[in-house]
C-alpha angles and dihedrals in degrees: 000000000000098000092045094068090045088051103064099021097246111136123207094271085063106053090036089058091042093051093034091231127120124272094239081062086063102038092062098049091052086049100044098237087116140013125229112276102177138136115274090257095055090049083058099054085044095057088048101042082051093043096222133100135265084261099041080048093048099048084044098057081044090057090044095052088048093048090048091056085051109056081036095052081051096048088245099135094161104136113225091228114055089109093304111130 
C-alpha cells in the first residue's frame, strides 16, 4: 500500500482525516502489519483518495504484507512510516 501513497503524495494524516480513522491505522496498512477493514462507503473513499481500484488496493496490501514478513524474516523491523518517507 506503500507505493500507492507515494504515488499520489498523500501521506498517512490525510487519509486518516478522510477516512476518519486514526493515522496509526494507516500506518500499519501501508506497513503491512494490518489489512483495511473498513464499511463499504469508506472503501470507497479509500480507493478514490488512492486513486486505484478495489483490485489495485487489494494486490498492494498484499505487497505490503510480503514486504512486512521480509524485513521481519531478516530481523529488519524498522516500520516505513515513522517519519521515513
Amino acid at each position: 500500500m506503500r507505493h500507492l501513497l507515494k504515488r499520489v503524495g498523500n501521506r498517512p494524516e490525510v487519509i486518516a482525516a478522510n477516512l476518519d480513522i486514526s493515522v496509526q491505522t494507516v500506518r500499519n496498512w501501508a506497513n503491512g502489519a494490518k489489512s483495511p477493514t473498513l464499511p463499504v462507503e469508506k472503501m470507497k473513499v479509500l480507493t478514490e483518495r488512492l486513486n486505484c481500484s478495489f483490485d489495485e488496493l487489494v494486490a498492494a496490501v498484499e505487497e505490503s504484507k510480503a514486504m512486512r514478513a521480509e524485513r521481519l524474516a531478516s530481523g529488519d523491523d524498522k516500520q516505513w512510516y515513522e517519519g521515513d518517507d
